[in-house]
KEDREN-667414 format. One record per residue (C-alpha): residue in one letter; x, y, z. Coordinates in pm, whole numbers, plus 32768, in hexadecimal, padded with zeros to 4 digits. Layout:
% residues N
{rec "a",{X,Y,Z}},
...
% end
This chain:
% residues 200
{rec "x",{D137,A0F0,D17A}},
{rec "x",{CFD9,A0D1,D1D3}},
{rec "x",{CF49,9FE9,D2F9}},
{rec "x",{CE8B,9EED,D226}},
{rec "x",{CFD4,9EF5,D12D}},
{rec "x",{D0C2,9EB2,D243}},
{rec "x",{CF97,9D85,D2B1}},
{rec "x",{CF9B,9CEE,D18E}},
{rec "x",{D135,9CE9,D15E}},
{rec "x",{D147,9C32,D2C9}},
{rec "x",{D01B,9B55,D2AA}},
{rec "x",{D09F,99F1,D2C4}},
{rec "x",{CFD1,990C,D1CC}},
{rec "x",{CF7B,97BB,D242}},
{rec "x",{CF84,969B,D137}},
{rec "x",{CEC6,966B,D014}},
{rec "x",{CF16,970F,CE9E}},
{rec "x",{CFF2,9849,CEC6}},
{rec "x",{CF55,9905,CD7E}},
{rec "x",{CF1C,9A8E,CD77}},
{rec "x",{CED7,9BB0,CCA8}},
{rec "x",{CFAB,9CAE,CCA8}},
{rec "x",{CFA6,9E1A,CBA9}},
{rec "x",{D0E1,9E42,CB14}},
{rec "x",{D105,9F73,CA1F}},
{rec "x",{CF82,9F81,CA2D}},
{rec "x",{CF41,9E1E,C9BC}},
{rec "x",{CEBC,9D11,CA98}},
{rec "x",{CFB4,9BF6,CABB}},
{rec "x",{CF88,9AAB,CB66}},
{rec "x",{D0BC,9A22,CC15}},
{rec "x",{D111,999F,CD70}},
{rec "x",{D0F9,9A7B,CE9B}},
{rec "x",{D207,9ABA,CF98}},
{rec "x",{D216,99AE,D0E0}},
{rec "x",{D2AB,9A71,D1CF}},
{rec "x",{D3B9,99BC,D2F1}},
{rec "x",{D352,99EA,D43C}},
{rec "x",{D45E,9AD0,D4EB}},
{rec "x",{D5E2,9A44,D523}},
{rec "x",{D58D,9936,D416}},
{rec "x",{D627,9903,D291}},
{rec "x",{D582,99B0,D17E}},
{rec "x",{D5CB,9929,D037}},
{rec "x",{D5C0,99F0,CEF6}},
{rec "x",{D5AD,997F,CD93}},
{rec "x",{D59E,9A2B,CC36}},
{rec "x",{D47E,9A0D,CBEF}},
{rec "x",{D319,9915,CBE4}},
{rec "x",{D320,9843,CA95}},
{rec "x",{D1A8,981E,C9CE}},
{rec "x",{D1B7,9698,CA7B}},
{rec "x",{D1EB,9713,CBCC}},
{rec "x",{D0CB,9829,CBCE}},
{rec "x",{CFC6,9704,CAFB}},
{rec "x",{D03F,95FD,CC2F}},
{rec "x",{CFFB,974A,CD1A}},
{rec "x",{D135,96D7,CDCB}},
{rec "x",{D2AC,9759,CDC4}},
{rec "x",{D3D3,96AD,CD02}},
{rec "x",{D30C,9588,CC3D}},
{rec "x",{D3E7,9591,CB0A}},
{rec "x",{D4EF,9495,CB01}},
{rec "x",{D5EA,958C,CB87}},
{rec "x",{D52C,95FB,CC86}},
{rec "x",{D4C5,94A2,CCFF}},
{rec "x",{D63B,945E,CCFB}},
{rec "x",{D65C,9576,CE11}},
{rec "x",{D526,94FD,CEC9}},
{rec "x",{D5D1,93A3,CEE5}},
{rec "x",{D70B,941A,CF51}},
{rec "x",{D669,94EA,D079}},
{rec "x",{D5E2,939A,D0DA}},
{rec "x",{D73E,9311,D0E5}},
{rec "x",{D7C3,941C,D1C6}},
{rec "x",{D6A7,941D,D2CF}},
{rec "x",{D5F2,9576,D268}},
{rec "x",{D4C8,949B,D20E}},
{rec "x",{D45E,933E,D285}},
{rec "x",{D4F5,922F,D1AE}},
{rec "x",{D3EB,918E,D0E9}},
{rec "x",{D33B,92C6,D0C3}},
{rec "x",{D22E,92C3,CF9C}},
{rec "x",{D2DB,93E3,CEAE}},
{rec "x",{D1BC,9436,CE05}},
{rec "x",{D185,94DB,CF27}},
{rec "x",{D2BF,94FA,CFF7}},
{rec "x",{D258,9686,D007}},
{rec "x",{D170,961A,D108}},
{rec "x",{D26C,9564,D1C3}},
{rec "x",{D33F,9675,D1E6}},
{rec "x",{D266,974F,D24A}},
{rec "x",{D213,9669,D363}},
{rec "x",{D388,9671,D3B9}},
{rec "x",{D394,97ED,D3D4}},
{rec "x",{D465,9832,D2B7}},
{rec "x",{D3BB,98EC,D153}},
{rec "x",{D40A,9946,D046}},
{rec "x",{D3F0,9A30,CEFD}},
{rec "x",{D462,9A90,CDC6}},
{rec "x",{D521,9BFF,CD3C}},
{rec "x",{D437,9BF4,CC12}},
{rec "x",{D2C9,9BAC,CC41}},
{rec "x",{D283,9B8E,CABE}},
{rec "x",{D26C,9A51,CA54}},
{rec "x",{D337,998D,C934}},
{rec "x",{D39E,986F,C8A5}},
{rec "x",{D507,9890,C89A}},
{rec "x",{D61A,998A,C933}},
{rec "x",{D5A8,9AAA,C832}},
{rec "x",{D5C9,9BEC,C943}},
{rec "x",{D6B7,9CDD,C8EC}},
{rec "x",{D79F,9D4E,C9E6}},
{rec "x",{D6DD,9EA0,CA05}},
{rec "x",{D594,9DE5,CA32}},
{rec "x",{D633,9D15,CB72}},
{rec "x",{D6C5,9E48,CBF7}},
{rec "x",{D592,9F04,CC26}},
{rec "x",{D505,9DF9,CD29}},
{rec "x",{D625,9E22,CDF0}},
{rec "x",{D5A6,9F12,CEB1}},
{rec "x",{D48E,9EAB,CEF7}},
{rec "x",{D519,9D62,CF67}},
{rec "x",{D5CA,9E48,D048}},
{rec "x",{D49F,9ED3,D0E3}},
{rec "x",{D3F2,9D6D,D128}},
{rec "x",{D513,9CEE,D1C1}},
{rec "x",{D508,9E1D,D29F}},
{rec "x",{D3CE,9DC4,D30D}},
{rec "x",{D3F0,9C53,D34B}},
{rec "x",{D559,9C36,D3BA}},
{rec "x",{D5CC,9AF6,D38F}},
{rec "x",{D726,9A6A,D405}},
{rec "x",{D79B,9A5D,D2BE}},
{rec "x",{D73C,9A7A,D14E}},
{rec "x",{D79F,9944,D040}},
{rec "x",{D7B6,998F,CF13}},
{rec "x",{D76C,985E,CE2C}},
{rec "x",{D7F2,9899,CCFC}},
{rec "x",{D943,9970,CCC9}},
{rec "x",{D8AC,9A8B,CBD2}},
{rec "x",{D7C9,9AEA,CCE5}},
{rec "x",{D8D4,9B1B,CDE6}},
{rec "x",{D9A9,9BCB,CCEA}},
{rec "x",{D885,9CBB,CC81}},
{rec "x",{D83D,9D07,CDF7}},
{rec "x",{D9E6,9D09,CE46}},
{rec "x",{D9E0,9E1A,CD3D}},
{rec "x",{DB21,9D4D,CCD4}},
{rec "x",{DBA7,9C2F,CC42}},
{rec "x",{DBE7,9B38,CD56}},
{rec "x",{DCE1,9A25,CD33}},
{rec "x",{DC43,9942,CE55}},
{rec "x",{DBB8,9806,CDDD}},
{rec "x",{DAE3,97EC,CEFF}},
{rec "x",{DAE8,9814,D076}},
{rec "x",{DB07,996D,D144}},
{rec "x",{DB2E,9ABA,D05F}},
{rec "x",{DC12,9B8D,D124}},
{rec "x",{DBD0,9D13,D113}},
{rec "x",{DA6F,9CB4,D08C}},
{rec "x",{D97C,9CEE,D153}},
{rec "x",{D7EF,9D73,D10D}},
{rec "x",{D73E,9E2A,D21E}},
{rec "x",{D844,9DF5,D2E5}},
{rec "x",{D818,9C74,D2D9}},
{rec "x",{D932,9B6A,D269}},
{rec "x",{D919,9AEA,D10E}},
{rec "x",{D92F,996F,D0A7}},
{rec "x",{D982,98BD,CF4C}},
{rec "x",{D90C,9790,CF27}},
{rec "x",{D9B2,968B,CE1C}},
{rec "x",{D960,96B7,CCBE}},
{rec "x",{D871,95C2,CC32}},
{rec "x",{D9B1,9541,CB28}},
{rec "x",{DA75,952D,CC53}},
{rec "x",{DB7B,940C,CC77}},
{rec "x",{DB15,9358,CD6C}},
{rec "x",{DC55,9390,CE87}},
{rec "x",{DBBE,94F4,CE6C}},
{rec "x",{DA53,9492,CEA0}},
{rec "x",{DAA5,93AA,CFCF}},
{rec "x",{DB91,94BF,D09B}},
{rec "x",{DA7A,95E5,D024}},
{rec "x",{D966,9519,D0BB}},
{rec "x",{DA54,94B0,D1D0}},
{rec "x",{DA3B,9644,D1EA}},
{rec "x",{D8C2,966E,D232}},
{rec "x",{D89F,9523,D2F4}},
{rec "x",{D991,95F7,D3DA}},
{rec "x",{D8E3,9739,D3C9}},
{rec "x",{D788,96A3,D3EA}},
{rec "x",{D828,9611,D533}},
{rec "x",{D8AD,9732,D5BF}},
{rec "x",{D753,983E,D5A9}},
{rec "x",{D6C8,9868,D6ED}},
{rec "x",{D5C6,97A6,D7A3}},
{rec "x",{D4EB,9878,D83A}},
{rec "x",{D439,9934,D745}},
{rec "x",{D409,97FF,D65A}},
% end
């Protein structure tokens, strides 16, 4: 990797819109670029941005994804009341980031299995760089995609999976009932609280 690559994978944006331009197979796409976690802090990874999320320049602003923004709210990733058209921003200022597998953008979960598979590694590779504590996944495909297997978690710890070395998280399905939301969140609230302190 070359020095002004490996700068721009680590660069920490501040807030404001989150839009970039990125070649894939030759053609220019817009989508949302990576916010990276600072060290020993959560990195959360999604499928991929949705047409509404790249227009609003901010991640997860389709109804599902403003489901998961509330519910990091709820378990203390993110400030309660946060704005979520742009609780991005308010992560970032927590520490944490996050990404998606697939950086092409669509409507609707249309990716074939082969398509996610190829940005596992290098997933892989950025959370090499930035090490966070953990990884959560937020939706199920993703972690199975990365697990290479099915998984028959609902959500919370995935033993034996583990990406650059780094524990993987499930978060609760966005259909969830909601006993399964509340001890999932009751999850992260407890693994927000027990990252270190003293490179936050």
């Amino acid at each position: 990797m070359m020095p002004d690559e490996l700068a721009a994978l680590t660069h920490r944006p501040g807030p404001g819109l989150h839009r970039a331009t990125i070649i894939l197979d030759g053609t220019p796409v817009e989508t949302l670029e990576d916010l990276p976690p600072l060290r020993d802090r959560l990195l959360f990874v999604g499928l991929n941005p949705s047409p509404v999320s790249v227009a609003a320049g901010h991640y997860h602003q389709g109804q599902l994804g403003r489901t998961f923004l509330r519910r990091l709210m709820t378990a203390g990733v993110i400030p309660a009341g946060t704005p979520v058209e742009t609780a991005d921003d308010a992560l970032i200022a927590a520490g944490h980031g996050i990404t998606d597998l697939l950086k092409l953008p669509t409507p609707r979960d249309v990716a074939t299995d082969a398509e996610l598979t190829a940005g596992v590694g290098p997933l892989w590779q950025k959370i090499a760089i930035w090490r966070p504590a953990a990884i959560v996944f937020i939706y199920k495909r993703v972690a199975t995609i990365c697990a290479g297997r099915s998984l028959t978690e609902s959500w919370g710890h995935l033993p034996g999976v583990a990406l650059a070395g780094r524990p993987c998280v499930l978060m609760p399905g966005p259909y969830a009932p909601i006993e399964q939301v509340d001890e999932g969140l009751n999850f992260v609230r407890n693994l927000v609280a027990a990252l270190p302190t003293d490179r936050a």
